[in-house]
C-alpha positions in Angstrom: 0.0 0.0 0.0 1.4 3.4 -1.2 1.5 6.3 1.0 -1.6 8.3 1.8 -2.3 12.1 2.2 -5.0 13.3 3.6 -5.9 16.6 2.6 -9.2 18.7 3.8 -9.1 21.4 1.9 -11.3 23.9 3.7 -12.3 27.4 2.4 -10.7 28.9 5.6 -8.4 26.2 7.0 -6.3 23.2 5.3 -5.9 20.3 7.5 -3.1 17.7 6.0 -0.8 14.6 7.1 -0.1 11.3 6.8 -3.3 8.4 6.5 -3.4 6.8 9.7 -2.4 9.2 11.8 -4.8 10.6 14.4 -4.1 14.5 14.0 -3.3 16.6 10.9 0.3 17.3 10.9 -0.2 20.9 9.6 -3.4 23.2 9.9 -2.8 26.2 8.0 -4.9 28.9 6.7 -5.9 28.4 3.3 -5.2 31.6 2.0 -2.0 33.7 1.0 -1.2 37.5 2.8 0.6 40.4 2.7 1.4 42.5 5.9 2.2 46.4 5.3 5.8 45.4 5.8 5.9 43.1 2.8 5.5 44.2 -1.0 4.5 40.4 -1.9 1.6 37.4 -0.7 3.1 34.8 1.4 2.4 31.8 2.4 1.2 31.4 6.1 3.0 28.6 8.4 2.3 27.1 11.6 4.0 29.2 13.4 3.3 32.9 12.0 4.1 35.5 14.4 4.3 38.4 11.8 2.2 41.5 12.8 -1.1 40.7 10.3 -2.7 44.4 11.2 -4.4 45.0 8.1 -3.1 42.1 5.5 -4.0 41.6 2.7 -5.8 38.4 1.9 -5.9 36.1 -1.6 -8.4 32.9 -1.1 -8.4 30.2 -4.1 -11.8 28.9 -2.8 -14.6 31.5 -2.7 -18.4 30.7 -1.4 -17.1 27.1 -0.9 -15.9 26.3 -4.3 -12.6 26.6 -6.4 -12.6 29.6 -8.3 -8.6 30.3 -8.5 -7.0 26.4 -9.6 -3.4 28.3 -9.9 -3.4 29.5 -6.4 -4.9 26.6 -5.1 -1.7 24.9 -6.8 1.1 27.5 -5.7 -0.4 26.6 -2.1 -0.3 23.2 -2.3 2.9 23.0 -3.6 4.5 24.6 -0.6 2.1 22.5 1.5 3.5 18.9 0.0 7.2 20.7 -1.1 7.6 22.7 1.9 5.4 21.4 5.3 4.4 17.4 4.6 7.7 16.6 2.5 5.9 14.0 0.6 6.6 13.2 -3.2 3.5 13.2 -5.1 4.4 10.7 -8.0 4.6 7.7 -4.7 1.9 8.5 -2.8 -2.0 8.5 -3.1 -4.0 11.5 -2.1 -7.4 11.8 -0.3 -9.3 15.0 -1.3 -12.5 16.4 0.5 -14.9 18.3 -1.3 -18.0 20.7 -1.2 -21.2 18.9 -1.9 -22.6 19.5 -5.1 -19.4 21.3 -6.7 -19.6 21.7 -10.8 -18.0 19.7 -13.1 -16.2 22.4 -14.5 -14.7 22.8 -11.1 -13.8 18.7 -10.8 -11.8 19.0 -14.2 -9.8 21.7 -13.0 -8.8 20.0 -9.4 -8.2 16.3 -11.1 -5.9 18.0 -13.3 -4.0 20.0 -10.4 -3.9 16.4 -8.7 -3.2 14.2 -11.7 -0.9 16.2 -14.3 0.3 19.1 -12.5 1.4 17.0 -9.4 1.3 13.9 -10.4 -0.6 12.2 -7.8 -0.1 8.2 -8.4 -4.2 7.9 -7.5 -7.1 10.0 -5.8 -9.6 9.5 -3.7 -12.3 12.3 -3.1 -15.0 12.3 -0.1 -17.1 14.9 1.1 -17.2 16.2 4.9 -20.1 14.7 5.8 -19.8 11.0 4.8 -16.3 11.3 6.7 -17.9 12.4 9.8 -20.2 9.9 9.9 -17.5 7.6 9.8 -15.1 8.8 12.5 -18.7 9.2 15.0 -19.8 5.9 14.1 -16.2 3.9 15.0 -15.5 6.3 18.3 -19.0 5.2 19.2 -19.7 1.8 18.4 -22.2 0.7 20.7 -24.8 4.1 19.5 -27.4 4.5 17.6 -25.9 6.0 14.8 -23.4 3.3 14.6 -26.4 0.1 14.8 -28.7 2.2 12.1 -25.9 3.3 9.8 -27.4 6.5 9.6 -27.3 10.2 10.9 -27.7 13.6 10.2 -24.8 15.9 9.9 -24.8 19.7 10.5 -21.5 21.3 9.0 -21.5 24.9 10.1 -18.0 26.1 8.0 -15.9 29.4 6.6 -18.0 29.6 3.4 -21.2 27.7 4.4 -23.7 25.7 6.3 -24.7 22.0 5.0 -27.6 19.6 6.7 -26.7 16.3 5.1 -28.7 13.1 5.7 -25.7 10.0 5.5 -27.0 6.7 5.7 -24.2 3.8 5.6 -21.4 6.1 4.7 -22.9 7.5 1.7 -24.5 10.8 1.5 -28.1 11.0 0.7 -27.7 14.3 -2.0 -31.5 14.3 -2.4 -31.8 15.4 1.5 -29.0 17.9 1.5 -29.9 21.6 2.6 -27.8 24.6 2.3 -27.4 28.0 4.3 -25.2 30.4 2.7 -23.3 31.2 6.0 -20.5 30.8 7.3 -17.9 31.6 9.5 -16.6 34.5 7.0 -19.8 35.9 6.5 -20.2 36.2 10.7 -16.4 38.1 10.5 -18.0 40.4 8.1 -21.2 40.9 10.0 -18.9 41.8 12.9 -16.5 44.1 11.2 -19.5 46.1 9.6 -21.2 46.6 13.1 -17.8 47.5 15.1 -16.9 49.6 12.2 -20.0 51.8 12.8 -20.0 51.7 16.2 -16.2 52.0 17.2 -13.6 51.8 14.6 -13.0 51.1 11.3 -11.7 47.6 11.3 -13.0 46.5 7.4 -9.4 45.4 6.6 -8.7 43.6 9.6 -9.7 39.7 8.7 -7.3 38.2 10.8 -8.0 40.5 14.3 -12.1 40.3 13.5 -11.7 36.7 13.4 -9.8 36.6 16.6 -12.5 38.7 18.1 -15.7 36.2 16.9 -13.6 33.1 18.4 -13.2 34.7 21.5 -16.2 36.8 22.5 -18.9 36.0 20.6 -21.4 33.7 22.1 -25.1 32.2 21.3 -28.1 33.4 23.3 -30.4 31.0 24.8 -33.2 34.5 24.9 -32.0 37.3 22.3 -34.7 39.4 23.7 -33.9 39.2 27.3 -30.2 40.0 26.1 -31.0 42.9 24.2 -32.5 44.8 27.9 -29.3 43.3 29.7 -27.0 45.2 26.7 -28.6 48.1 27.5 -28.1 48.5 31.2 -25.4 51.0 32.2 -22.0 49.6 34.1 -21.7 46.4 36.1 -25.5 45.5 35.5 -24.3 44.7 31.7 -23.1 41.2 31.6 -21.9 41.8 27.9 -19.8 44.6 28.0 -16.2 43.5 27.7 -13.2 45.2 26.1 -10.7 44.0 23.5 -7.4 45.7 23.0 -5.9 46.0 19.4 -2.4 45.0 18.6 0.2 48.0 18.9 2.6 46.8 16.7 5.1 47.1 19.8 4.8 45.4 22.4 1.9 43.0 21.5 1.6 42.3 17.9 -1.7 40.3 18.7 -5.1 41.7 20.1 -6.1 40.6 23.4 -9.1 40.7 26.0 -8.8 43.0 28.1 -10.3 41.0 31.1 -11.4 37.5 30.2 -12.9 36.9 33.4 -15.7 39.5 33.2 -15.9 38.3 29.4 -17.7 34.8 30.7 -19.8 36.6 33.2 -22.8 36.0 31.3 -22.5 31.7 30.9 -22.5 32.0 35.3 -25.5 34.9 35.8 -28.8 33.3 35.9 -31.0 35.0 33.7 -33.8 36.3 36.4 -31.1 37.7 38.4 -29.2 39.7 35.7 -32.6 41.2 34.8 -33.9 42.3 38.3 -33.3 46.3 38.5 -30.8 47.8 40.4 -32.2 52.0 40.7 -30.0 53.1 42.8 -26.5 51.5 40.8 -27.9 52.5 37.6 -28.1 56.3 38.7 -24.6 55.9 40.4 -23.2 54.4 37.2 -25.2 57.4 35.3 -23.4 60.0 36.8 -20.6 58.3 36.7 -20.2 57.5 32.8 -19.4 60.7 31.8 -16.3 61.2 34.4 -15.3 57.6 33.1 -15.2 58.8 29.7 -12.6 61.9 30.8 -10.4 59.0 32.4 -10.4 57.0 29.0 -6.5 55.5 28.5 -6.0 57.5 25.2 -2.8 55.2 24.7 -4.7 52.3 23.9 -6.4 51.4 20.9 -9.2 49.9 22.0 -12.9 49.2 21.4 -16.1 47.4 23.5 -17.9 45.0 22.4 -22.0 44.3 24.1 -25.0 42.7 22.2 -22.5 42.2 19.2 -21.4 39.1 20.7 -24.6 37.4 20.3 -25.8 39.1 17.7 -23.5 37.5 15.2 -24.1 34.0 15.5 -27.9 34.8 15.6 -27.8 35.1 11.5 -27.2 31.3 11.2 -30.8 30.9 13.5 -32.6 33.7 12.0 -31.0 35.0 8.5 -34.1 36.3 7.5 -33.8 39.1 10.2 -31.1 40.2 7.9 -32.9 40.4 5.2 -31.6 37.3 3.5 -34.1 34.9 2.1 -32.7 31.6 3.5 -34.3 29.4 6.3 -33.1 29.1 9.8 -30.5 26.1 10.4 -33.7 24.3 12.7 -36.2 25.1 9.7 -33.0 23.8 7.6 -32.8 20.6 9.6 -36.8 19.8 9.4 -36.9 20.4 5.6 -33.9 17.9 5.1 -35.2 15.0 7.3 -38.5 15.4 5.7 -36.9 15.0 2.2 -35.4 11.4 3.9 -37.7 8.2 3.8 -40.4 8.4 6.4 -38.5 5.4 8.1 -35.4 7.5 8.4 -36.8 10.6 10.3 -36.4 9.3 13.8 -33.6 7.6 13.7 -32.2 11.1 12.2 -33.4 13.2 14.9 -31.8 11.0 17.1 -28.2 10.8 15.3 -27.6 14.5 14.8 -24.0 15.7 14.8 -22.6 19.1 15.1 -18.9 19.7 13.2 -17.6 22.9 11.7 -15.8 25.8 13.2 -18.5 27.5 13.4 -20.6 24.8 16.1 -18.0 26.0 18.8 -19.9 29.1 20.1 -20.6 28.8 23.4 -24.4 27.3 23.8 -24.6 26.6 20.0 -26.3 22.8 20.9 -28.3 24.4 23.7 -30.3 26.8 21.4 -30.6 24.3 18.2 -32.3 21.9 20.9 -34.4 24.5 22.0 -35.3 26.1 18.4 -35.8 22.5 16.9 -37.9 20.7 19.7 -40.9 22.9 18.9 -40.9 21.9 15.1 -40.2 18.2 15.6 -43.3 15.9 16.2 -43.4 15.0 19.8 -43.6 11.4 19.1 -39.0 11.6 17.6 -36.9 12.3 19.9 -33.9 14.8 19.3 -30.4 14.4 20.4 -27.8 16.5 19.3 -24.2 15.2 19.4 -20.7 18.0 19.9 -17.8 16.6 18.4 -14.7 16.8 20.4 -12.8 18.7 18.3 -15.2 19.7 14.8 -12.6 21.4 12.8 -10.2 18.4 12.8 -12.7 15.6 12.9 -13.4 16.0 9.1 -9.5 14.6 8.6 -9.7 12.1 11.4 -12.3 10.7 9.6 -10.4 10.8 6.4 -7.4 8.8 7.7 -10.0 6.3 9.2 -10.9 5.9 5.5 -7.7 6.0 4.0 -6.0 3.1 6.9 -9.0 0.9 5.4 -7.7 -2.6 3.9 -10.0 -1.7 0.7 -9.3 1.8 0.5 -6.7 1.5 -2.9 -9.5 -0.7 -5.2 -11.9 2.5 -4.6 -9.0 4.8 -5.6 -8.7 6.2 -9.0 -5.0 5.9 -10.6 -4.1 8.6 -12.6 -3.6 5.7 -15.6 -7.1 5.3 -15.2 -7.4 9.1 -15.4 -5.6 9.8 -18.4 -7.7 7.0 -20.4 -10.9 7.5 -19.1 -11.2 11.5 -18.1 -12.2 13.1 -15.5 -16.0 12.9 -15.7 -16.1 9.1 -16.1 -13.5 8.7 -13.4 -16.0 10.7 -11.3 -18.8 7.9 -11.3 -16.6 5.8 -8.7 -17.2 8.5 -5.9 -21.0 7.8 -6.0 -21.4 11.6 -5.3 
């Protein structure tokens, strides 16, 4: 058995190593930058400490699908070259891919794999058949693993997918889409902090930083809006985060983490009974805080933004964006499934993506979804351990099979048959 690569290529993160193995060995943004103090893109490692205050950013892979083939190469090639040391031409590579990508778009990555590489065979899977596979072998003895079958929401950078899988394959019939993702929830929140605070439109890298840290998912969004507004101590939200200075600290920071998680240990009654008497004292005393602000920090506050942000991928339409809820999302795709699958699929339902790790993210699908789910199913909602490496696990699970070669394709096979017909073996 030749060498396998495992390769999730990710619109905001590449995960890569060995097949096998039970952790990528590089995780890398998918992207090239530029910092101010460079005049060209370069490729981001493992370790990058530059200052990344307003870099600028190319992405091959735009909405979730290859739209640049020749950067997609020129970052791969330092990927296999440079970071996994691999040769190509002896070694087999597993691919994941979006659901539903274009042919046009398959053409041009078989022949990035195949003749501009070399690879000696492919393999390509898409995300949610592979998590399906690493849940159903780290639990054997569960439901999903006995019925073959569960439902799996990928909340990523470009996108969100509801897939049905049943026995490893993905049911494409049942598949639902949100066009969200975790890029679209970095621009949400540089477009509100901009015109509130600062202008931070350029600052990907920072804004990101800010979502993973402080931005959370609220069981109530209306009791949450009253607590944003209180004045002081009484607002749980309020917490500040300090922009990099380019001196000492070339990274943002929060300014106080602890009062940051105040609002997972308040109860909800007690945050909302009124305080008169503090919320004068804090009244008079706001404007002779604002005399004392530290002028040498760069600096902004952040309140009902940090809920506010992950709400689009509940309620999008309070946007203005014509697209379903992911809860209405889930309903519509089990209800596309075979009337025998439905409660078996509300019972297997598994959360990966980068985008599932907001704090309370399970807690309010449970509670949006019970109320459309006939009361006879039961729901349970599975959290992956890790859900923005369990994708690759998942893949080397695949790729350590005994079988997994015969369902390769070998780029002899590729150069007599093409692409398209190549394609068929994938059963996508």
């Amino acid at each position: 058995m030749s060498n396998v690569v495992v390769l999730d290529n990710g619109g905001g993160l590449i995960k890569a190593g060995q097949g096998g193995e039970r952790d990528p060995a590089v995780v890398i943004p998918n992207c090239l930058y530029r910092p101010l103090t460079s005049k060209k893109f370069l490729h981001p490692t493992t370790t990058t400490e530059e200052d990344l205050t307003s870099a600028a950013i190319r992405r091959p892979i735009d909405r979730g699908y290859l739209i640049n083939p020749d950067l997609q190469r020129d970052i791969w090639s330092h990927l296999f070259n440079s970071l996994l040391h691999v040769s190509p031409s002896s070694s087999s590579l597993l691919l994941t891919e979006p659901l539903f990508s274009l042919p046009s778009i398959q053409r041009s990555t078989d022949e990035l794999i195949f003749e501009d590489f070399g690879f000696n065979s492919l393999f390509v899977a898409d995300s949610p058949s592979l998590v399906h596979l690493y849940e159903s072998s780290r639990r054997p003895d569960s439901l999903l693993s006995e019925a073959q079958c569960s439902l799996v929401v990928d909340c990523g950078f470009s996108f969100t997918h509801v897939a049905p899988v049943f026995q490893n394959c993905t049911l494409n019939y049942g598949v639902k889409r949100i066009d969200l993702g975790g890029k679209a929830l970095t621009n949400y929140l540089k477009e509100l902090v901009s015109y509130r605070s600062i202008n931070v439109m350029d600052e990907t890298f920072l804004m990101d930083d800010v979502k993973e840290k402080l931005c959370f998912v609220s069981l109530d969004v209306e009791t949450d809006l009253q607590i944003a507004r209180k004045q002081g101590k009484d607002n749980l939200f309020r917490c500040t985060y300090v922009l990099p200075d380019g001196v000492t600290h070339k990274k943002g920071y929060v300014e106080d983490p602890e009062a940051a998680q105040r609002h997972l240990r308040a109860s909800p009654s007690a945050a909302m009974e009124p305080n008169k008497e503090a919320y004068q004292l804090e009244t008079i005393a706001k404007t002779e805080e604002r005399k004392r602000v530290d002028l040498t920090k760069n600096e902004f506050d952040l309140m009902n933004e940090r809920f506010l942000v992950p709400e689009m991928i509940f309620q999008p339409a309070d946007l203005g964006m014509n697209e379903a809820g992911l809860a209405e999302c889930i309903v519509r795709a089990v209800n596309a499934c075979h009337p025998y699958l439905r409660p078996v699929l509300y019972q297997s339902i598994i959360l990966t993506g980068g985008s599932t790790l907001f704090p309370r993210f399970a807690e309010r699908l449970q509670k949006d979804l019970r109320p459309l789910v006939p009361h006879e199913y039961q729901v349970k909602i599975t959290t992956q351990n890790d859900p923005i490496l369990d994708v690759w696990r998942g893949g080397s699970l695949l790729a350590s099979s005994p079988n997994f070669e015969s369902t390769c394709v070998t780029k002899a096979e590729y150069e007599e048959h093409g692409s398209a017909r190549c394609r068929r073996r994938y059963f996508h």
